[in-house]
C-alpha positions in Angstrom: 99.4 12.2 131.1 100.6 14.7 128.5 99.2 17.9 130.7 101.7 16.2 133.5 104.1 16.4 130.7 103.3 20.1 129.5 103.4 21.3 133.3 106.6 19.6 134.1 108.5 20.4 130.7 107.3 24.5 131.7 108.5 24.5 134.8 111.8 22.8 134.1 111.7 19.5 135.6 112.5 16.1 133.4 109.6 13.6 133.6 110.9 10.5 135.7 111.3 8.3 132.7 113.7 10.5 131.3 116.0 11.5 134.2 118.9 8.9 135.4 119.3 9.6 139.1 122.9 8.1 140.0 124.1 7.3 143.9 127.7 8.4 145.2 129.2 5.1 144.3 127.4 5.4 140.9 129.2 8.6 140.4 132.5 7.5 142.0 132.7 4.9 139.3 131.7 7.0 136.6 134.0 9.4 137.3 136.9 7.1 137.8 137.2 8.6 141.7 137.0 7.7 145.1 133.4 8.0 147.1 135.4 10.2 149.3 136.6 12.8 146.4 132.9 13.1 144.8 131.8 14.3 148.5 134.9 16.5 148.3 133.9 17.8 144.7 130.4 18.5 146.1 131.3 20.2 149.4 134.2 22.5 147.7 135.8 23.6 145.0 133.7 26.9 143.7 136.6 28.9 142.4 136.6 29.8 138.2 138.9 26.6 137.4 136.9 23.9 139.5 133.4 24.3 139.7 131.6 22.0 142.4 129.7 19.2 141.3 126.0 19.6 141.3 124.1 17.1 143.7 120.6 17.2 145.5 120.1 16.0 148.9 117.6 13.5 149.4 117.0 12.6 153.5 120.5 11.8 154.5 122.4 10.8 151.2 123.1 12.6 147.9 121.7 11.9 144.6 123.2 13.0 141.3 121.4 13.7 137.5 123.8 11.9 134.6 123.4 14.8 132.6 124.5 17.2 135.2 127.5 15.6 136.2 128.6 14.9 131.9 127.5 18.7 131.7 129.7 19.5 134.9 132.9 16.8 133.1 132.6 18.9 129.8 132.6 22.3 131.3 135.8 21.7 133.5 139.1 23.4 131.8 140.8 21.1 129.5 144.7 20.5 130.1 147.0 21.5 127.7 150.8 21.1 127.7 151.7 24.7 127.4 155.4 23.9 128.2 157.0 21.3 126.9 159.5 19.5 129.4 163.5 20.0 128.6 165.1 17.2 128.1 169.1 16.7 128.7 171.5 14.9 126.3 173.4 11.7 128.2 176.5 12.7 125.9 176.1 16.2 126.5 178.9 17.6 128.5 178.3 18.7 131.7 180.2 21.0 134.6 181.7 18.8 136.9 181.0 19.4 140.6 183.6 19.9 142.8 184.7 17.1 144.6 183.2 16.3 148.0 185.3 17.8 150.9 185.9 15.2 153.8 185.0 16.4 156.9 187.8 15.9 159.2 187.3 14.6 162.8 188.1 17.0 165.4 189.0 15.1 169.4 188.0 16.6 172.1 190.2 18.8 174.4 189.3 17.9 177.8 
């Protein structure tokens, strides 16, 4: 058992007991998303803000690692509120808009 352990740790894999393999609703609940968006996140998004979200493919359906996809939460871009939203005074005085012009109604010449 512990030379299974030596060969796996060297060539990078997690034992079994170690690894928590999640499903797409596992994920989808994790994340707080729909099923639909995590296979949107793991078709698309490889651009430098949105990286796509690691899965494996096991015979038909996907399979996810927890500690990929918490690795994959933290490495996303954190939002900051860079501009602050301007906010207008009720009292404040305003310009008044011109007062609507009423269309006048034109008959018909025949």
């Amino acid at each position: 058992m512990q030379r299974e352990t030596q060969t796996t740790k060297a060539q990078g894999i997690m034992p079994a007991a170690t690894t928590h393999i999640l499903t797409v609703d596992q994920v989808a609940a994790r994340l707080q998303i729909t099923k639909g968006a995590v296979y949107e996140l793991t078709r698309f998004r490889q651009d430098a803000n949105m990286p796509r979200l690691p899965a494996r493919k096991v015979g038909r359906s996907l399979r996810f690692i927890a500690a990929e996809i918490d690795q994959w939460v933290l490495s996303l871009p954190q939002h900051t509120h860079s501009q602050k939203r301007q906010y207008i005074k009720k009292d404040a005085p305003t310009a008044q808009p011109a007062a609507p012009v009423k269309a006048t109604q034109r008959r018909r010449v025949a």
